[in-house]
N, C-alpha and C positions, 0 to 999 in steps of 0.2 A: 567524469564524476565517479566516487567511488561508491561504494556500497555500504550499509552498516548490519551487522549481521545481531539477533535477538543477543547473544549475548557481549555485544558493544552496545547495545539498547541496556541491558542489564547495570551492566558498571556505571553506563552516565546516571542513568535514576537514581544507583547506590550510593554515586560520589555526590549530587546533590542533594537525598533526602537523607542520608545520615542511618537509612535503614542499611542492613548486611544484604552483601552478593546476592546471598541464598534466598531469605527475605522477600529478596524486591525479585528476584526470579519464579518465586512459585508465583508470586500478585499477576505479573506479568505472565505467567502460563495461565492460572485462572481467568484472567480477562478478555486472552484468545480463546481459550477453551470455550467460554462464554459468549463472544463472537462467534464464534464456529457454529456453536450451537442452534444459537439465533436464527443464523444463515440456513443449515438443515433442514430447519422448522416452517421457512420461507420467508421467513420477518425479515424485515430492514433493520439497520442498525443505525441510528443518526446520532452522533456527539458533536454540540452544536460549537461552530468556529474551527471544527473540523476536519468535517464530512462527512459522506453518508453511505453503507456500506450495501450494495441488494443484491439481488437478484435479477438476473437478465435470463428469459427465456431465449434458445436458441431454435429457430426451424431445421427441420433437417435440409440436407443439400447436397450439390452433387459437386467433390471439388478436384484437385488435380493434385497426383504426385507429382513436384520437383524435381525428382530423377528422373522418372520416368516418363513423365508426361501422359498418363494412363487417368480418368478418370477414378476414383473413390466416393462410393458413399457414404456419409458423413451425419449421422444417428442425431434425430434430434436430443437437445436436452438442457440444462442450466448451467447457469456460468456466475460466480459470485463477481460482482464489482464494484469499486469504491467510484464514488462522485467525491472531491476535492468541493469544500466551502468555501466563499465565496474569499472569505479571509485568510483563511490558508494559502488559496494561489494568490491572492496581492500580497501576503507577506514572502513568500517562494520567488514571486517575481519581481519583489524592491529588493530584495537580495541578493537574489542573482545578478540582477541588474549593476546592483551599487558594487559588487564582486568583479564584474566582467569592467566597471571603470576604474576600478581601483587596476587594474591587470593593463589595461591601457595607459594610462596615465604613467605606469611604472615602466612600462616598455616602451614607452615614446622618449 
């Protein structure tokens, strides 16, 4: 699967809502920006149908360099994360789904 990057986010909005590149990129930096913010603050962010964006406290810990094999300690502290709604992973996964038979069905 491939990636979409803010400014392939940018163009699809602009080719469906008829607003300009430019337009729909600043709406689109103000609404992160305002996420961001949110998150900063320690607020959660929920847009319902989805999901929900918070904060996850981290303990501190004691964990291991991969090269090395050397112990590291590892500072507590926060960790922003989104939770997926309920309808977003059912629409994510009848599509996927209906994606991966349509690929079967063609290559059989």
């Amino acid at each position: 699967m491939s990636s979409i990057t803010k400014k392939d986010l940018v163009e699809k909005v602009a080719d469906r809502t008829g607003l300009t590149q430019v337009d729909t990129k600043i709406v689109t930096e103000r609404f992160l920006g305002a996420l961001s913010t949110a998150l900063e603050q320690g607020k959660n962010v929920e847009i319902r149908g989805f999901g929900r964006f918070k904060i996850k406290e981290r303990k501190a810990r004691t964990a291991r360099n991969p090269r090395t094999n050397e112990p590291v300690e590892v500072k507590d502290g926060y960790k922003p994360v989104f939770e997926a709604a309920r309808e977003l992973t059912k629409r994510v996964n009848d599509k996927l789904q209906h994606t991966i038979q349509e690929e079967l069905t063609v290559n059989s």
